[in-house]
C-alpha positions in Angstrom: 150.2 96.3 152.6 153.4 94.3 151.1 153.4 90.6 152.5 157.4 91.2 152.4 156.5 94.1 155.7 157.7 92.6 158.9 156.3 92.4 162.2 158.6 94.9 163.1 157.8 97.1 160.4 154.0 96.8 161.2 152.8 95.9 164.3 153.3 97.5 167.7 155.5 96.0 170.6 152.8 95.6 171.8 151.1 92.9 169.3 149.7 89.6 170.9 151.4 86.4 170.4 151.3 83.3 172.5 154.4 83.7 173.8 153.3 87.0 175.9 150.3 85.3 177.5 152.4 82.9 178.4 154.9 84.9 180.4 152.3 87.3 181.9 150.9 83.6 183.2 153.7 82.6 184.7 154.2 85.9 185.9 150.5 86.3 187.7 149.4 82.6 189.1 147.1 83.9 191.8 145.0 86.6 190.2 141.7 88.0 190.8 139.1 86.0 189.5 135.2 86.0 188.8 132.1 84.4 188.7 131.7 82.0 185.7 133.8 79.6 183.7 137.2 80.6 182.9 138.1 79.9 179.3 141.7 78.5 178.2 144.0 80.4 175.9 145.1 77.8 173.5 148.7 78.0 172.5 148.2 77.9 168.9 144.9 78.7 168.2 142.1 77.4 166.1 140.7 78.8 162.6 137.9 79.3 164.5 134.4 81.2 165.0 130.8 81.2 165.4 127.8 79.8 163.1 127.3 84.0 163.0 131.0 84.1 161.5 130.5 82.0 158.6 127.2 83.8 157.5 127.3 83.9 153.7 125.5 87.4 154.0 128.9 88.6 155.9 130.8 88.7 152.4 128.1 91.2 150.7 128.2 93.4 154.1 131.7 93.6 154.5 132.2 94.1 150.6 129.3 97.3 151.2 131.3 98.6 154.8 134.3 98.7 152.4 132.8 100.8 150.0 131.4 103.6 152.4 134.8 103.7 153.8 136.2 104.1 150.1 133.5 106.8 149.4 133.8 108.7 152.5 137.9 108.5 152.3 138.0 107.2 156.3 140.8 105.8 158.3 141.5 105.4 161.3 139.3 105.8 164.2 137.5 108.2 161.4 136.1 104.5 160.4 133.9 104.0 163.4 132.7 107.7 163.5 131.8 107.6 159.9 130.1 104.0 160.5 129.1 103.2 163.7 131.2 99.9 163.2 134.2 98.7 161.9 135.7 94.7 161.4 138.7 94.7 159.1 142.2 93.3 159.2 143.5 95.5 162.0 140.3 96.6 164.4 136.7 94.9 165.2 134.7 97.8 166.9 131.3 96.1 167.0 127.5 98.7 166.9 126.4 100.0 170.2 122.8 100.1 169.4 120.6 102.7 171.0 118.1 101.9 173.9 115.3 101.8 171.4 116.8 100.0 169.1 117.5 97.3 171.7 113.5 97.3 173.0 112.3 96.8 169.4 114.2 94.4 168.3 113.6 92.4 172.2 109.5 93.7 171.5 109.9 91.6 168.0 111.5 88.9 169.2 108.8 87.7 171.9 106.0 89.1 169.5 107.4 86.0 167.2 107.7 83.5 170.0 104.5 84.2 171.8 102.5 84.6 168.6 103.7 80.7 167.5 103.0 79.4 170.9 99.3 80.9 171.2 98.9 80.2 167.5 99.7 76.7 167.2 98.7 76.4 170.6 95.2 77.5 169.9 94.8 74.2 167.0 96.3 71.9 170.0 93.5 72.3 172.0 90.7 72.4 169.2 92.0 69.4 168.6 92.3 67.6 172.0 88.5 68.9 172.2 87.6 67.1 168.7 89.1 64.2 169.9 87.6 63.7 173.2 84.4 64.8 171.1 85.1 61.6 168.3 85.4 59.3 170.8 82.7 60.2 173.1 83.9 61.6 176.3 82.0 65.0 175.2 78.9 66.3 173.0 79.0 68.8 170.6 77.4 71.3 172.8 80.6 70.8 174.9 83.5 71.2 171.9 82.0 74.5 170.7 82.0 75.9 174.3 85.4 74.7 174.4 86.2 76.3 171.2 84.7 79.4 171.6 86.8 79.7 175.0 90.1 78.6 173.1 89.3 81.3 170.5 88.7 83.5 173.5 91.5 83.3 174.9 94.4 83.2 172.4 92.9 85.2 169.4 93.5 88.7 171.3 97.2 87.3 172.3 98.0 86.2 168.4 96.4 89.5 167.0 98.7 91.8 169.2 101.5 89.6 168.6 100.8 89.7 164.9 100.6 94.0 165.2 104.4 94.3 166.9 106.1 91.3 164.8 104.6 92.9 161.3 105.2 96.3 162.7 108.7 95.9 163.7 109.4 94.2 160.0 108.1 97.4 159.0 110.0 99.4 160.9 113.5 97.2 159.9 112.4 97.6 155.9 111.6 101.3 155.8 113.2 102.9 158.9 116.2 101.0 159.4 117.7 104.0 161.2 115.1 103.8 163.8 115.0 100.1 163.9 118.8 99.3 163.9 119.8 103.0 165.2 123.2 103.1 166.5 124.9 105.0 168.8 128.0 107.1 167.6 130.6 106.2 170.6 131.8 102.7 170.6 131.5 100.1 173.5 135.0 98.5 173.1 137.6 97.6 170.1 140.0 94.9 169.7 143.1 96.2 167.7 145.1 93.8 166.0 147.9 95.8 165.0 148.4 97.2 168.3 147.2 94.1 170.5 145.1 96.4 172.8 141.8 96.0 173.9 140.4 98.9 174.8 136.5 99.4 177.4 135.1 103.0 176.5 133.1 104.5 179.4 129.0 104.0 178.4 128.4 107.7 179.8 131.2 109.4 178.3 131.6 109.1 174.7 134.9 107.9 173.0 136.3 108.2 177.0 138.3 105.3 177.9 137.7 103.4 180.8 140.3 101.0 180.3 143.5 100.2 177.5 145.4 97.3 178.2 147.3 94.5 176.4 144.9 91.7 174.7 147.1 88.9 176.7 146.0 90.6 180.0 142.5 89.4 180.3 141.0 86.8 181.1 138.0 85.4 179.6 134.7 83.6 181.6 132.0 82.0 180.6 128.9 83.5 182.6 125.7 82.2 182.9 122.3 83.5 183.5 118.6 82.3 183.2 116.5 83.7 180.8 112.3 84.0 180.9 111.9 80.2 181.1 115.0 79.5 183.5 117.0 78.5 180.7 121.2 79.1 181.3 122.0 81.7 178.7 126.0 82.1 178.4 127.7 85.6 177.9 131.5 85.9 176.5 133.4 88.3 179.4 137.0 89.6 179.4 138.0 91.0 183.0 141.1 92.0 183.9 142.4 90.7 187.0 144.1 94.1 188.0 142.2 96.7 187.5 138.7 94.3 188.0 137.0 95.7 185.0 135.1 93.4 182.9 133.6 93.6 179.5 130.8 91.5 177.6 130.9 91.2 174.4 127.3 90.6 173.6 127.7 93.1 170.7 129.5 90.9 168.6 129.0 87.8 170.5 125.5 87.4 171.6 124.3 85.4 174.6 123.6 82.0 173.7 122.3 78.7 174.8 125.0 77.1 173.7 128.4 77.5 175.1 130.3 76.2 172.4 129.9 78.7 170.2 131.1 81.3 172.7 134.0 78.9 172.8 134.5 79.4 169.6 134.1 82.8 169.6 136.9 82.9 172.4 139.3 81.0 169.9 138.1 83.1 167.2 139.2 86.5 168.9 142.8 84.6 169.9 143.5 84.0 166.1 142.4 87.1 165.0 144.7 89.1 167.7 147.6 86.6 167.2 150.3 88.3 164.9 152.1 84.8 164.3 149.2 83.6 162.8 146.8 84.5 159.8 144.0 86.3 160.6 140.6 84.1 160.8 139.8 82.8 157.5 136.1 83.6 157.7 134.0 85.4 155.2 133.4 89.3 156.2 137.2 89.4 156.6 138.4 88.1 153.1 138.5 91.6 151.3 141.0 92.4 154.4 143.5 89.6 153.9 146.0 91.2 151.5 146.8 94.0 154.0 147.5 92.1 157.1 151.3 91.3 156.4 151.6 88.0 158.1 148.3 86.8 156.7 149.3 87.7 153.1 152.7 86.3 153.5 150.9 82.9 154.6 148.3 83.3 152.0 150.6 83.3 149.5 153.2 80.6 150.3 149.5 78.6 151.0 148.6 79.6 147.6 145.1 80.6 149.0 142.5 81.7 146.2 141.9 85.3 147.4 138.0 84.9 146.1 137.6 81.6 148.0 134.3 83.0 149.7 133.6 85.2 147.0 133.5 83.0 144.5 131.3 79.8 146.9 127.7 79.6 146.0 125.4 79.9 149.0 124.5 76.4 149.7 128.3 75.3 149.8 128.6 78.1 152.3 126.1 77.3 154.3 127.2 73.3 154.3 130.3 74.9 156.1 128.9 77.0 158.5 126.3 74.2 159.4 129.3 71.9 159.9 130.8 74.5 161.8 128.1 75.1 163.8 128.0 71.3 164.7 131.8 71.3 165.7 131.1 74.2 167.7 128.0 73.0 170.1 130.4 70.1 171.2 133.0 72.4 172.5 133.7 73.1 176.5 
């Protein structure tokens, strides 16, 4: 795409820019409204986006989603089918994964976590026992009874966790397909060129529940408590109108922090915005040169098109920790 194409020429009427949101606000003071926190739209957004965003790993998988979609010669909503994902310069249609896939990867998850507690958990106590042994509150009689119990009781918890968190790594090395199996109808896509956001219907592949303008949502922080009563915070967009809302877990996950879902927020504005350049994160550097407003900032920037590309790893990573930090201060 020629950085000398206009937003005329290449975008939709349709296309978010500040200006929109703007009037539809003014337009639609007292609307409908949810549960959680709702989240600003910043006027001229941030070069934003989560810790996830600035992964160094995001320029190799990007770089490898490009190549299938060379190979197999797909466009269009031909990407996603072909896929099962898609996050380029003009549409980010994140994996639905299957219901398995979901229950292994949540199996794994507290296999790891419950396997640390017992496991370190276990050498706590054996050594509160040898301590109150050393110093005479207890005989040796009394520490081995104690250890035996201790041994007892968290040896068969580590040894099952140890099964599912080895057998799940398994399962992720040598049948990714079952492991990471995705489904091939899409939960929801965010179309740059077009400024829609689209919610397909869960039970009806590829049916849409809902297409409306990007500038027409709203966007919440909700919260909810996770095993240990914990707040866990989900990125929502609801529109006001038709009262259909939308997590985006799939690309955002639920996290402890809300800053990062905060920046996730201002990371979706920028890349929608057609005034602006899209995000200048890693997974969507190989995608710059086609976006027409981002290549016509890019080069009056004179922005090196293998800036990630071309970053060892630890200077990546420096960013995305200092990212990261920026990001758990943000409300």
């Amino acid at each position: 795409m020629s950085a000398k194409e206009t937003i005329g020429d290449y975008y939709a009427d349709t296309a978010y820019t500040p200006a929109k949101r703007q009037q539809w606000e003014a337009a639609n003071p007292e609307r409908d409204s949810i549960i959680g926190s709702r989240l600003s739209w910043n006027r001229r957004t941030q070069d934003n986006g989560t810790n996830e965003e600035y992964g160094y790993n995001n320029v190799a998988i990007s770089q490898n989603w490009e190549l299938q979609r060379i190979e197999k010669k797909l466009e269009g909503d031909d990407i996603f089918k072909g896929m099962k994902v898609r996050y380029d310069h003009q549409e980010i249609m994140p994996p639905n994964y299957t219901a398995l896939a979901k229950y292994l990867n949540i199996v794994m998850a507290f296999s790891i976590g419950f396997f640390c507690l017992f496991f370190f958990g276990f050498f706590f106590l054996v050594a509160v026992d040898l301590f109150h042994w050393m110093f005479g509150r207890g005989g040796a009689e009394e520490f081995y009874s104690a250890f035996r119990m201790n041994l007892w009781l968290c040896l068969p918890v580590v040894v099952v966790c140890l099964f599912f968190w080895k057998g799940g790594r398994y399962l992720e090395k040598k049948k990714p397909t079952v492991f990471y199996g995705m489904k091939k109808a899409p939960l929801w896509q965010l179309n740059r060129q077009t400024g829609l956001f689209t919610i397909y219907d869960p039970r009806d592949a590829w049916k849409q529940r809902l297409e409306a303008p990007f500038w027409e949502f709203d966007a919440f922080l909700q919260s909810s408590p996770d095993t240990q009563g914990s707040a866990t915070y989900s990125l929502i967009l609801y529109h006001p109108f038709q009262r259909i809302r939308q997590k985006l877990d799939a690309q955002f996950p639920p996290t402890k922090m809300p800053g990062e879902l905060v920046a996730a927020w201002q990371f979706l504005q920028r890349y929608m915005d057609v005034s602006q350049p899209l995000p200048d994160v890693p997974g969507l550097e190989i995608h710059r040169h086609k976006d027409p407003t981002t290549a016509a900032d890019d080069q009056q920037q004179g922005r090196d098109p293998r800036y990630w590309r071309d970053m060892d790893e630890a200077s990546v990573k420096k960013i995305q920790e200092e990212k990261y930090r920026k990001n758990i201060r943000l409300r």
